[in-house]
GUMAR-911414 format. One record per residue (C-alpha): x, y, z; residue in three letters. Coordinates in steps of 0.05 Angstrom, whole numbers, padded with zeros to 5 digits, always signed. Layout:
N
XYZALA;...
END
This chain:
101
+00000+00000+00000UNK;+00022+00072-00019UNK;+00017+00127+00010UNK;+00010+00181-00014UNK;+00051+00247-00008UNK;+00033+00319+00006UNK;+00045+00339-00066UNK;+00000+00287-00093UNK;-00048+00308-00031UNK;-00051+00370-00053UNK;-00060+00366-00124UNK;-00120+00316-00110UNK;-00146+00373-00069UNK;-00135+00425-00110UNK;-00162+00395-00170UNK;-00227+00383-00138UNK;-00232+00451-00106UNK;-00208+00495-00157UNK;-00262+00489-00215UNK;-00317+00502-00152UNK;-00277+00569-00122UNK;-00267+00598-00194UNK;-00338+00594-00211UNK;-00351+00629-00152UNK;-00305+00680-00149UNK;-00323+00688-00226UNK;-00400+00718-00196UNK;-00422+00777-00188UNK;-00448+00761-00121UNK;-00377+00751-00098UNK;-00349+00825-00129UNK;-00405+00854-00098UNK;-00392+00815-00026UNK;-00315+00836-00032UNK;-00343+00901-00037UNK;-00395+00916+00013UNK;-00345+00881+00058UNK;-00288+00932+00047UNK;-00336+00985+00048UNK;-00356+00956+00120UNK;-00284+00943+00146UNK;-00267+01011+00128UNK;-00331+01044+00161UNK;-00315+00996+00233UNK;-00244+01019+00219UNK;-00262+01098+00225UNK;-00313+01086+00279UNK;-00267+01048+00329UNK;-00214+01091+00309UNK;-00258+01157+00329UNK;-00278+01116+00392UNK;-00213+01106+00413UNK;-00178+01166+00398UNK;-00237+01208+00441UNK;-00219+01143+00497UNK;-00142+01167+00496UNK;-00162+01240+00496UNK;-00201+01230+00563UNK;-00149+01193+00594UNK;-00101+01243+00565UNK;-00063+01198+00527UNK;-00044+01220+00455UNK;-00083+01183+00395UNK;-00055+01147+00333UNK;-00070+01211+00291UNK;-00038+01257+00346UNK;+00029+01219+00339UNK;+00023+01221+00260UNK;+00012+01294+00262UNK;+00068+01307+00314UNK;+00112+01250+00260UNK;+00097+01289+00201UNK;+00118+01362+00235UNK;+00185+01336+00264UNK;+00188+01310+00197UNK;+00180+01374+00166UNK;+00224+01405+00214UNK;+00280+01353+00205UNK;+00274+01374+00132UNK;+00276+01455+00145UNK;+00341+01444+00202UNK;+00379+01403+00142UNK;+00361+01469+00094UNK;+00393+01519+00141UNK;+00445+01476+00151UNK;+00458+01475+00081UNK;+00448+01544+00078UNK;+00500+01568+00132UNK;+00553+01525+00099UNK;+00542+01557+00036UNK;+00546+01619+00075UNK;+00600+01608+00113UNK;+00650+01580+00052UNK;+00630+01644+00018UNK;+00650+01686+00068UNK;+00702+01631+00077UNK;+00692+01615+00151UNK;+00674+01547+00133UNK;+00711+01518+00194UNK;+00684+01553+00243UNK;+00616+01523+00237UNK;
END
């Protein structure tokens, strides 16, 4: 008696299974359930996000949207320090005080 391995398994399982899940996912009852279903993640999503942020707030603790507002100004302000920076250096070897700074 053989038996039989997880490739051959598998194939045997797949080649059952796959005509079946095509047709289905060929319906337009299934575009239309993929749909309404990421239409309804995304509207739990914003509602239990809005939940929890006004939770954190009362417990004042910062919310996920706090810290990517305070991520995107440091951001910003990591990008206008590296300006000046570049700016004074220009300055500076101009005026040719470059190593002073």
């Amino acid at each position: 008696m053989k038996i039989p391995s997880l490739v051959e398994a598998y194939g045997a399982i797949q080649s059952r299974l796959e005509p079946r899940l095509q047709e289905l996912t060929a319906s337009g009852g299934f575009s239309q359930a993929v749909a309404v279903t990421t239409t309804m993640q995304s509207v739990v999503g914003r509602t239990i996000d809005g939940v929890n942020a006004r939770i954190l707030h009362a417990l004042n603790l910062p919310a996920g949207t706090d810290i990517k507002r305070l991520r995107r100004q440091i951001g910003d302000l990591d990008h206008e320090v590296r300006t000046l920076r570049l700016e004074l250096t220009r300055y500076l070897e101009e005026r040719g005080d470059a190593s002073t700074y």
